[in-house]
C-alpha positions as CSV (number, residue, x, y, z in Angstrom):
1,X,6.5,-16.2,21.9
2,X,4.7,-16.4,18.8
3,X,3.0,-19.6,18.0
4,X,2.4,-20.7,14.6
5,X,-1.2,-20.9,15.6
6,X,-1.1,-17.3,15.7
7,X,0.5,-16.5,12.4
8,X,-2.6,-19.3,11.2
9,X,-4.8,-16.9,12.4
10,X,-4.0,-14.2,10.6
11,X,-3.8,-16.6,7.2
12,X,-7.0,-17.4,7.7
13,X,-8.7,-14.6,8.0
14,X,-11.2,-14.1,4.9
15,X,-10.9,-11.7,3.5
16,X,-7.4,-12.2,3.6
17,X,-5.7,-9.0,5.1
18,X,-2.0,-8.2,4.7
19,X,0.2,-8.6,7.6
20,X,3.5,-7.8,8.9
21,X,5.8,-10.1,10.7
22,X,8.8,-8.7,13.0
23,X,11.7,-10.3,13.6
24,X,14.5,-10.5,17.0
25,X,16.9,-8.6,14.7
26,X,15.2,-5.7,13.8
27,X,13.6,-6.8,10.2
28,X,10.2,-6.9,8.8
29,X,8.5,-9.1,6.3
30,X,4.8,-8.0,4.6
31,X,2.3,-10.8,3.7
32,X,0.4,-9.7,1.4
33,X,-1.1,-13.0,-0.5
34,X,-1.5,-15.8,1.9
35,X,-0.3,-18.2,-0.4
36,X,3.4,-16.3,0.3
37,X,3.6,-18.1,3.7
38,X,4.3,-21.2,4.9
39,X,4.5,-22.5,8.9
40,X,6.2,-25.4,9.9
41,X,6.3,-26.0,13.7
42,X,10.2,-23.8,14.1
43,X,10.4,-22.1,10.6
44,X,7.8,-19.0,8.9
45,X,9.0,-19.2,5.3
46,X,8.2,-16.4,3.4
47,X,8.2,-16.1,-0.6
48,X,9.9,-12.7,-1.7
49,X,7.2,-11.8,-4.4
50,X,8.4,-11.6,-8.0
51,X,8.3,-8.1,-9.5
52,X,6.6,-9.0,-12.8
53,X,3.9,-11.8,-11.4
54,X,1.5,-10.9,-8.1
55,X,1.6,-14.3,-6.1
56,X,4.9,-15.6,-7.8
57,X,7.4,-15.5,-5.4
58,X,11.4,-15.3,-6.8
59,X,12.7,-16.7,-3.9
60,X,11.9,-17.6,0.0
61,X,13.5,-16.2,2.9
62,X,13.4,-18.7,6.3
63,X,12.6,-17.6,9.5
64,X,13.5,-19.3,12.7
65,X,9.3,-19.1,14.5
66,X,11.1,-18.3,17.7
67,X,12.7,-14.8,16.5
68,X,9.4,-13.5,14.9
69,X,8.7,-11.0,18.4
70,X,5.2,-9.6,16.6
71,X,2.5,-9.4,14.2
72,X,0.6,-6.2,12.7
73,X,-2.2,-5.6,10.4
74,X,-0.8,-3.6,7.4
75,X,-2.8,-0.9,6.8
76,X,-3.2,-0.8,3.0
77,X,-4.0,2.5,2.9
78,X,-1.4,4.0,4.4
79,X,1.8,5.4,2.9
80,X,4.8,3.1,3.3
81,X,7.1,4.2,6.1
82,X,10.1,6.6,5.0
83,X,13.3,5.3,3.7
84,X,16.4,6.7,5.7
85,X,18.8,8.4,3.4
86,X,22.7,8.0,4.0
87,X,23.7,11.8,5.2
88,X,26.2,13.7,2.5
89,X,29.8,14.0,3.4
């Protein structure tokens, strides 16, 4: 299980390097300002970042510490995975 000294540790580090959490039912969530996260001992919340303003998040999404199954570095450089596309009928 992840510990929220773990998620710390990646909050921490300086420089700051994005992150991604997983989650038990499949989802993902990028940190990519550390001031977009906040641990609690059972809950990650994370702010959904506002279009218009860097750092500004336009809402926060809650996330129960014991379904988040891992953490990655996000590779900045890399292109963002591929979006699957609903086949034509």
């Amino acid at each position: 299980m992840i510990r929220p000294e773990d998620i710390r540790d990646y909050l921490d580090r300086k420089p700051f390097e994005p992150f991604r959490l997983f989650v038990s039912d499949g989802a993902t969530y990028d940190i990519r300002h550390p001031e977009m996260c906040l641990l609690s001992r059972a809950t990650v919340y994370v702010g959904r970042p506002a279009a218009d303003a860097p750092g500004v998040a336009d809402g926060v999404t809650q996330i129960a510490r014991v379904h988040v199954t891992r953490i990655e570095s996000v590779n900045e450089s890399a292109s963002p995975p591929p979006t699957r596309k609903k086949p034509v009928d």
